[in-house]
C-alpha positions, 0 to 999 in steps of 0.5 A: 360432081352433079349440077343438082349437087354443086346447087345443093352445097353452095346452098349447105354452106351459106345460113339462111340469115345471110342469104336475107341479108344479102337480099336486102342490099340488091334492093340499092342495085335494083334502085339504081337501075331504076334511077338510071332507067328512068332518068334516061327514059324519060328524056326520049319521047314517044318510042315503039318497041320492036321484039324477037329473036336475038337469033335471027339472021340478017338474010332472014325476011323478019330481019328486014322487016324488022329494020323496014318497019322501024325505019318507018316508024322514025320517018313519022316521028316515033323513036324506036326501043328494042333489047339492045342486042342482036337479030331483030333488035339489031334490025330495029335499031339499025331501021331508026338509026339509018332513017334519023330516028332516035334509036334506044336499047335496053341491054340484058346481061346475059351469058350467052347471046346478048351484047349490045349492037352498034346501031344504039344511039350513045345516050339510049343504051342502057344495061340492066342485071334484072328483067323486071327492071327492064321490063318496067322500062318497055312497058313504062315508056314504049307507045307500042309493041311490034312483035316478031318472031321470037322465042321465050323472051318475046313471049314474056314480054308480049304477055307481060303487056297484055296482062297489064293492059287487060288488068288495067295497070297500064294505059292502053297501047297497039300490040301488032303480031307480026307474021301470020305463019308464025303466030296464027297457031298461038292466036288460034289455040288463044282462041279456041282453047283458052277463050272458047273451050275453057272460058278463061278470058273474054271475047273483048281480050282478043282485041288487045292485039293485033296480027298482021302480015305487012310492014305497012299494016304494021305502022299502021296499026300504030298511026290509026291508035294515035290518031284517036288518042295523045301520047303518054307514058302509060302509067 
């Protein structure tokens, strides 16, 4: 039997009244994920998420400077929040874990790909079922977002950011880009294409994110936000 069949009788099989009422008790699964969230969240302190690619190898170069730029972000007093998992967010929590920092991971159930490393601090790791419980997290408690190289998820979550911010339902924070080779082609289609040719956001958007080639310009772009404004959760 087919995949698409399989979907079709699971769903001739179940009545529609019982698929809602089964939708209205998640509410209490989802509900505690953000009690726990936020219970946890809450008692860290000002934190910088690091983003990119659970597939990243160790002797890749965003692999240390992943780890390089969250070691440095611990030496000033930032804790540091990633996905929990491997590649570039093992690198995060190993760069704020080995300098002293605080070193937080919001895992995701997931059948492939995800488990969470060994550099999270015992009472920073948290797991979730659903990505926008997880995602509220990240953009409730994070100062700042360093993004590099990644796939899909990365994306989701840079967007989710600057949407956000661009909308104003969050409080303004640095996005930094990290690797002009990997993300100049996505900035200037954002440029040409999306600003420009079809006029669908405004100038003033391109200054939500930053893009950079260094781990010290990457710090920096955090220090030089937070030398003009307080830290805060931002909503």
């Amino acid at each position: 039997m087919t995949d698409d069949k399989k979907i079709k009788n699971k769903f001739k099989k179940k009545d529609w009244n019982e698929i809602k009422t089964n939708d209205s008790w998640i509410i209490f699964k989802v509900m505690a994920e953000f009690v726990e969230g936020f219970d946890k969240m809450a008692k860290i302190g000002p934190c910088v998420s690091i983003f990119g690619s659970a597939r990243t190898k160790v002797d890749n170069k965003y692999f240390g400077m992943a780890e390089q730029i969250a070691a440095k972000l611990a030496e000033k007093g930032y804790g540091v929040i990633t996905g929990g998992g491997p590649g570039i967010m093992e690198a995060g929590n190993k760069g704020a874990f080995e300098a002293g920092g605080r070193s937080a991971g919001l895992n995701i159930e997931l059948p492939f790909e995800q488990f969470n490393n060994k550099y999270i601090d015992s009472d920073k790791l948290i797991n979730f079922d659903y990505f926008f419980v997880r995602k509220v997290m990240f953009m409730k408690y994070s100062q700042g977002f360093i993004a590099l190289p990644g796939g899909f998820g990365t994306f989701d979550e840079l967007f989710e950011a600057i949407t956000l911010i661009q909308t104003g339902k969050i409080g303004k924070f640095p996005i930094v880009l990290v690797g002009k080779s990997y993300w100049e082609g996505l900035v200037a289609w954002i440029e040409k294409t999306v600003l420009e040719t079809e006029n669908n956001i405004s100038v003033k958007d391109l200054d939500l994110f930053k893009l950079v080639d260094t781990v010290d310009d990457a710090v920096k772009c955090i220090d030089d936000f937070y030398s003009n404004y307080l830290l805060k959760p931002n909503f």
